[in-house]
KEPADREN-560397 format. One record per atom (N, C-alpha, C, O, CB): x, y, z; residue in one letter. Coordinates in steps of 0.1 Angstrom, whole numbers, plus 5000, padded with zeros to 4 digits. Glycine has a CB too. Example, Ala and Ser with C-alpha at 12.3 -4.5 7.8 and 13.67 -1.06 7.14 Angstrom:
! residues 2
513249435078A;512349555078A;513249675078A;514249675085A;511349555090A;512849785071S;513749895071S;512950005079S;513450115080S;514149945057S;
END
This chain:
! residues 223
097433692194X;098133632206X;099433572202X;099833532191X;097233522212X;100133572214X;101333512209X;101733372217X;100833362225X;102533632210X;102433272219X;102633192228X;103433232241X;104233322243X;103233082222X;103133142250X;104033202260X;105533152259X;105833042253X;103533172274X;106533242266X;108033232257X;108633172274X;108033202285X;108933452248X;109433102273X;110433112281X;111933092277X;112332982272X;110133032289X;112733192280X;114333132277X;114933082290X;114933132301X;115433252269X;115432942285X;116132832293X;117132772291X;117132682283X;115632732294X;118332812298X;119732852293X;120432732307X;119632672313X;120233072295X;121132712308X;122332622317X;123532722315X;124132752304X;122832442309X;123732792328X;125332912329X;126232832341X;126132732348X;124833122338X;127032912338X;127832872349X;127532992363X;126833092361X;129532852342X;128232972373X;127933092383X;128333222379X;127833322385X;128633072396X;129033252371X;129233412360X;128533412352X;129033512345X;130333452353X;127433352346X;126933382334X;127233342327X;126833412317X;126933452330X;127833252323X;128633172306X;127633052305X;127232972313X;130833082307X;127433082294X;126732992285X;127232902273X;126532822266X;125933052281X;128732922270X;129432822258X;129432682261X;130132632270X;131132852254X;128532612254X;128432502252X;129032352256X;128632242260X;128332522243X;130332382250X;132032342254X;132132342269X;132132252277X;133232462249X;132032422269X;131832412291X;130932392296X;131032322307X;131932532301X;129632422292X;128632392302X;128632242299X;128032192309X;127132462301X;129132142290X;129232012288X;130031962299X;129731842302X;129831982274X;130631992304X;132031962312X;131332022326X;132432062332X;133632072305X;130432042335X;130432082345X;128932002350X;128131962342X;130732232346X;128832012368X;128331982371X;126632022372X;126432122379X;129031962377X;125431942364X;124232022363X;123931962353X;122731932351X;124232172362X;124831922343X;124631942329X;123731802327X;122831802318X;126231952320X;123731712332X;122531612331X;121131672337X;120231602333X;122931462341X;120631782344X;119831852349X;119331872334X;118431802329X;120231962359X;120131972327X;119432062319X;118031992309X;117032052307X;120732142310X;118131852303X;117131852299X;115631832298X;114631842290X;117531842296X;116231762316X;115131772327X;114431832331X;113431802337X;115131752334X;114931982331X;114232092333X;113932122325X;113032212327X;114532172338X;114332112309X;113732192302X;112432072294X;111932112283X;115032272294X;112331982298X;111331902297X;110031932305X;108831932301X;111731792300X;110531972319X;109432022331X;108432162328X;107532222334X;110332062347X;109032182320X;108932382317X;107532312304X;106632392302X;111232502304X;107532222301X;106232182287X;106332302283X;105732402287X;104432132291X;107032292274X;107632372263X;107932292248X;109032312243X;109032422268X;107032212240X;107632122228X;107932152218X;108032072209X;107232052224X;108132312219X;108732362209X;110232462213X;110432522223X;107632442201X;111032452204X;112532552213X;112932632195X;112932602183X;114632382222X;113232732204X;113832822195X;115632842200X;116132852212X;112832962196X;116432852184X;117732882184X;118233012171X;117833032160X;118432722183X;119433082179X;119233202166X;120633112156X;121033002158X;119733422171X;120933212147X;122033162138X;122933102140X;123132992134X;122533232133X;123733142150X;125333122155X;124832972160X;125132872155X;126133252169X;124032982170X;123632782173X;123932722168X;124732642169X;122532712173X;122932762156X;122132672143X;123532672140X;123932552142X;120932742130X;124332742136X;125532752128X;126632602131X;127432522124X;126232922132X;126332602142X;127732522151X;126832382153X;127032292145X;128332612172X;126332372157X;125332232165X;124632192152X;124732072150X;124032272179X;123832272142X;122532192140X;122232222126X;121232162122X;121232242149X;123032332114X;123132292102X;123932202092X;124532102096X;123132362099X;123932242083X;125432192075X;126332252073X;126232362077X;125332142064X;127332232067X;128432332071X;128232352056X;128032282046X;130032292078X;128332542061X;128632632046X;127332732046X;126832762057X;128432512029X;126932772034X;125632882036X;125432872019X;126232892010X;125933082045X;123632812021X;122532852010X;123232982001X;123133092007X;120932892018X;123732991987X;124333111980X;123033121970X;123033031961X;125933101972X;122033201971X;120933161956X;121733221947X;122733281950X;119233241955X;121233201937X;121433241923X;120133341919X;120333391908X;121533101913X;119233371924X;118333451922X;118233521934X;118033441943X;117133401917X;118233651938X;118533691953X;116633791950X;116333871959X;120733821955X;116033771944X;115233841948X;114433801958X;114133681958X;114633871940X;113833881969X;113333861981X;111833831985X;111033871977X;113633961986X;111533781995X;110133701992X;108933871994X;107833891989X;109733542008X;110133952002X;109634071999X;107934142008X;107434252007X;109634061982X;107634052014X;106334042023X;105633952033X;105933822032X;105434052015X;104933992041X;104833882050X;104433752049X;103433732042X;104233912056X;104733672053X;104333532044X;104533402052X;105433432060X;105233512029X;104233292053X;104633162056X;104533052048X;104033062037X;104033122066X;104932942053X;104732772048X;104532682054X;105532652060X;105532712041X;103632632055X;103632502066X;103032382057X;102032362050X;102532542083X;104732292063X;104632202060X;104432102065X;104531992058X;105132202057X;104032092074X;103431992082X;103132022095X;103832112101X;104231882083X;101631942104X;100931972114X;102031892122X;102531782119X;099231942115X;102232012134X;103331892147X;103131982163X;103032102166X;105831872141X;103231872169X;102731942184X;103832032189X;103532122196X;102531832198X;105232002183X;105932092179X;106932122170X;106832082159X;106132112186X;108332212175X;108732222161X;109932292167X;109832372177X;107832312149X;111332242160X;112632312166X;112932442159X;113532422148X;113932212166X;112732542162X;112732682153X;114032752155X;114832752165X;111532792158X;114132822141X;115232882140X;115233002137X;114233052133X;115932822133X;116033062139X;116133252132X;117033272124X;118233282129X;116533392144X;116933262112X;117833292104X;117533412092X;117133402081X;118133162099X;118133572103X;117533662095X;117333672077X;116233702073X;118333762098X;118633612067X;118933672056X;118633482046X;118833452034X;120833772058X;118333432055X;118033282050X;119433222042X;119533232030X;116533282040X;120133152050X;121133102048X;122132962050X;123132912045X;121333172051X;121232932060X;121432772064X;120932672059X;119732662057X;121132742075X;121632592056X;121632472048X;121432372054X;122232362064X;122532452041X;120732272052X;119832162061X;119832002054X;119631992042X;118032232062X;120031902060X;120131772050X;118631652050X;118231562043X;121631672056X;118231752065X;116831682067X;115431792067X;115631902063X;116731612082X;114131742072X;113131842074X;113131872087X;113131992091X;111731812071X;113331732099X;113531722112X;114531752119X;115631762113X;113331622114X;114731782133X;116131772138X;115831722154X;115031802160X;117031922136X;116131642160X;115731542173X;114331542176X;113631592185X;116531592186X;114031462164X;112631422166X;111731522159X;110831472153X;112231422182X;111931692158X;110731772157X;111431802143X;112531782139X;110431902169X;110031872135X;110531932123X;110832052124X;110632122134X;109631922113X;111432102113X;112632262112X;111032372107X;109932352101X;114532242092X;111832482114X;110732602113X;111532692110X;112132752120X;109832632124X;111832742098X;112832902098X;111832992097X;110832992090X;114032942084X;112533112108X;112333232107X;113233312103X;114333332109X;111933282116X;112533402085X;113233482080X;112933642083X;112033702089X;113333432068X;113933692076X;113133852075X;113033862062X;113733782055X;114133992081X;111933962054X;111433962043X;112034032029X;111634102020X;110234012046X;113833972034X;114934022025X;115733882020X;116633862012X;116034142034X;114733792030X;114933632023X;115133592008X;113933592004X;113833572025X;115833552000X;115433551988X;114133441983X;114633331986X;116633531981X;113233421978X;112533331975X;112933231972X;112533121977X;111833351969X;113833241962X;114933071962X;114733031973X;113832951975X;116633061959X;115433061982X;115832991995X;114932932000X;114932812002X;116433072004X;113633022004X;112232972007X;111832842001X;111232752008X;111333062002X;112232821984X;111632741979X;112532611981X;112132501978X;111332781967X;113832611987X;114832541986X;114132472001X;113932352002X;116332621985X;113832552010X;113532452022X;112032412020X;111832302027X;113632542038X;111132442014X;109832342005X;110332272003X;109932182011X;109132361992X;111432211995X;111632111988X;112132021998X;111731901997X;112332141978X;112932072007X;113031982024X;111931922030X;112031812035X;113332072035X;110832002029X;109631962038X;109632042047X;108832032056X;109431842045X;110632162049X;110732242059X;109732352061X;109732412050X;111832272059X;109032412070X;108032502073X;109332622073X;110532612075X;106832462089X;108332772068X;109032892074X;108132972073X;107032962066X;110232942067X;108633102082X;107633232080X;108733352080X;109733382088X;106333252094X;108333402071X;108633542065X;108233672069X;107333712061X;108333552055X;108733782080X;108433892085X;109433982091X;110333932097X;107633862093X;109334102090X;110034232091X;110634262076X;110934172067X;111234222104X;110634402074X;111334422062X;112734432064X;112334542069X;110934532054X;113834432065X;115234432068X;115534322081X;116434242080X;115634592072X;114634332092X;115134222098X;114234132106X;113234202108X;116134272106X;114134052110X;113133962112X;112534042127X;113134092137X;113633782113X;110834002124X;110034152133X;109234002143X;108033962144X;108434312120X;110333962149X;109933862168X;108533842168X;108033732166X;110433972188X;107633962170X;106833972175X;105833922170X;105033842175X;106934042177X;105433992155X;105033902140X;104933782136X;104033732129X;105633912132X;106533732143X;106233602134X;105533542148X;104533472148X;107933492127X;106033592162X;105533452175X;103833452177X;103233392185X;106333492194X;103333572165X;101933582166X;101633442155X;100933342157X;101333762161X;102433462144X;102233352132X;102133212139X;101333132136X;103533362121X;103333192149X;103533052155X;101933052160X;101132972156X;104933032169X;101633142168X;100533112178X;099033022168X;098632912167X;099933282185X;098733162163X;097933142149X;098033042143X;097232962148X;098033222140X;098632972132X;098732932118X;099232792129X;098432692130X;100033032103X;100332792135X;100832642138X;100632632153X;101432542158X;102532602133X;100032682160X;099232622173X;100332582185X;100332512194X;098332462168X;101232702179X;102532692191X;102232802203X;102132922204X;104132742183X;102132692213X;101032782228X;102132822236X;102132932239X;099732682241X;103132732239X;104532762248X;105932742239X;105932692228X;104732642264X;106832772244X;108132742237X;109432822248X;109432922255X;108132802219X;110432722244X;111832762247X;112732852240X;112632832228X;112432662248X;113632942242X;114533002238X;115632922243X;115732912255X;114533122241X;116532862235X;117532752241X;119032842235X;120132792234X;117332562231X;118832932233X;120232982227X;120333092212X;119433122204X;121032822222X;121733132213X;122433182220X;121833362228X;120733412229X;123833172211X;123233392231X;122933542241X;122433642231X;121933732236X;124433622249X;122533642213X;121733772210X;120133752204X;119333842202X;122633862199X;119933602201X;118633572199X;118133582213X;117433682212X;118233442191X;118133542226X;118133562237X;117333722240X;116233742245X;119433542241X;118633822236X;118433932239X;117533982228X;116834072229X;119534002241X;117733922221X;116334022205X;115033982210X;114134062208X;116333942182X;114633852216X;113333822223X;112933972235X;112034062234X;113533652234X;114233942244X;113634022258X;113734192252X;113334282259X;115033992275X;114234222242X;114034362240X;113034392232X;112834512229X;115134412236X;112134282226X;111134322218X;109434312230X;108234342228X;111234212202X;110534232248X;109034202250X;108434122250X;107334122254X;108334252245X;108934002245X;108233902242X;108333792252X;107433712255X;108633862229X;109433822259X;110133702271X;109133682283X;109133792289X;111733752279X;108333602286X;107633552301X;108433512310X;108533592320X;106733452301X;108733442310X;110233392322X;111033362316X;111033322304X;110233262332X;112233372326X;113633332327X;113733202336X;113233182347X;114433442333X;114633102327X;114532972332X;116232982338X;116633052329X;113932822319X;117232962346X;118432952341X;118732802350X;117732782358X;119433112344X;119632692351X;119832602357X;121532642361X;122432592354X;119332482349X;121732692370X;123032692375X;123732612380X;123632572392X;123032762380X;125032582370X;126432462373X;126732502383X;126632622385X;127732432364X;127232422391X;128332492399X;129932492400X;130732422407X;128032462411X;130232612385X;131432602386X;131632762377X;130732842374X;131932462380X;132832772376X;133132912370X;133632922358X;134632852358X;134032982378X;133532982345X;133732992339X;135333082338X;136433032340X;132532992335X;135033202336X;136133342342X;136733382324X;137433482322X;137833262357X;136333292314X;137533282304X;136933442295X;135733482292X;137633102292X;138133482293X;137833652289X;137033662275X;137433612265X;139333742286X;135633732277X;134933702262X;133933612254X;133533602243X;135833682255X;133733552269X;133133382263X;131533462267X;131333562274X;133833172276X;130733402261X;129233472257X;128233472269X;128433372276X;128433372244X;127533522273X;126633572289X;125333522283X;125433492271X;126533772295X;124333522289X;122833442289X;122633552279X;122533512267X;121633432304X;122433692280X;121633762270X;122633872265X;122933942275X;120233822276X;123033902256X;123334062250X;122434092240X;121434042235X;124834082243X;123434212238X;122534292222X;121934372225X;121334432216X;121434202213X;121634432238X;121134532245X;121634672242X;122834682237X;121234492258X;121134752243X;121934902237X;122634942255X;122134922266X;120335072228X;123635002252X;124335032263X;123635082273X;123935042284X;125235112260X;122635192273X;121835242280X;121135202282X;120235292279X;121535312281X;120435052287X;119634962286X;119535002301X;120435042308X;120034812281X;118034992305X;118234982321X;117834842325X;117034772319X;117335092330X;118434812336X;118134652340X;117134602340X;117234552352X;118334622349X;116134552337X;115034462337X;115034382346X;115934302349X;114934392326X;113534422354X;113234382374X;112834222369X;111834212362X;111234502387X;113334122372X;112634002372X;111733962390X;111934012401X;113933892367X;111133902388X;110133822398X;110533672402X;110433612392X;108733812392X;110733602410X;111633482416X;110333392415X;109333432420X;112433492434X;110533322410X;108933232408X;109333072414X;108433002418X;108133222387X;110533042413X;111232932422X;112532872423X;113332902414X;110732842420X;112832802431X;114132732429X;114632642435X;114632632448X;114932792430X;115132552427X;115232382430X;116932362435X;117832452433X;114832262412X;117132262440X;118532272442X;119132102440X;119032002447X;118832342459X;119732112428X;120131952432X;121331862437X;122431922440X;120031902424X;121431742439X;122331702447X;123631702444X;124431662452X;122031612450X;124031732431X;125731782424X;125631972420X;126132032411X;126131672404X;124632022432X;125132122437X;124532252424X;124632382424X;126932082440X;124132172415X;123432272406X;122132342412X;121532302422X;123032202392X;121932472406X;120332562410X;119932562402X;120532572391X;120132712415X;118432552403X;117432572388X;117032692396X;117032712408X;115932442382X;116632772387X;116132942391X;115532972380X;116032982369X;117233072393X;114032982384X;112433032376X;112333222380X;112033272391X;110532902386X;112633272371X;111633442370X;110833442360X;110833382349X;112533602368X;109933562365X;109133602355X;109133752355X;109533832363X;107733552356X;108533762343X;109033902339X;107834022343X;108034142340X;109133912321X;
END
């Protein structure tokens, strides 16, 4: 079994999701009210997040690059939840075990080097190890379910961990909380990519929608 997934994003009325702006518009005190309502106590973020907001600056270089090479985990501690990350090639560098309140969970792919693995042990940090070349979604959100008793969770970011969830299948709803304002700036990142060009649209189901008084929409589908 796997947990049930929801990604829960704050856009603007085009689709933009950069951080930088959605800070700056109206909704943005909404977002972690809803994403509280959703009982979700665990959230998932892919690299580029992690990269900007929530590691240290620079990247884990081992000195022994051999790979943990098979499926595998570590848990380091029992918690109701856990702020997870995707970090295919295991590379982010961390100064704590925790990060707002919950402890760190990397997900690698099994080209991880074991150093690295052993480097976030020594954090206290939990990880699991799956896919051979690139981390296999599906594998590990069975591992969360199993081994660390993760029943729901969020996708909080960005558009291609986003899109590596909904193309493997794994996504139950779409949460989105819509600012009301426009983004328009050429290039700036959409709720989901990474899709192959010939992707056909994926039918979502309207499951609800709130409206609040600075004019933001919360908008619930399911898949």
């Amino acid at each position: 079994m796997k947990p049930y997934i929801i990604c829960h994003m704050m856009a603007s009325v085009d689709g933009r999701i950069d951080c930088a702006m959605t800070s700056k518009i109206k909704g943005v005190d909404e977002y972690y009210k809803t994403l509280d309502a959703l009982h979700a106590p665990t959230t998932v973020s892919g690299r580029v997040t992690a990269t900007l907001e929530m590691a240290e600056p620079g990247f884990y270089v081992a000195k022994d690059n051999t790979p943990v090479g098979k499926p595998s985990f570590h848990k380091a501690i029992e918690a109701k939840g856990y702020t997870i990350i995707v970090d295919n090639q295991g590379r982010l560098q961390f100064k704590n075990s925790a990060l707002d309140g919950l402890p760190l969970l990397l997900i690698v792919s099994e080209q991880a080097p074991k150093e690295y693995l052993s480097y976030l042990e020594t954090l206290g940090i939990s990880w699991i190890a799956c896919g051979k070349t690139r981390t296999d979604l599906a594998h590990a959100s069975e591992i969360l379910n199993a081994e660390f008793g993760v029943e729901r969770m969020a996708i909080v970011g960005g558009p291609h961990i986003n899109g590596a969830f909904l193309a493997a299948g794994l996504i139950d709803e779409v949460s989105i909380l819509m600012g009301p304002a426009i983004d328009g700036r050429e290039g700036m990142p959409g709720v989901f990519d990474g899709l192959p060009a010939d992707a056909e649209p994926i039918q979502l189901n309207l499951k609800s929608v709130e409206q609040y008084p600075d004019g933001a929409v919360w908008m619930r589908y399911t898949l």
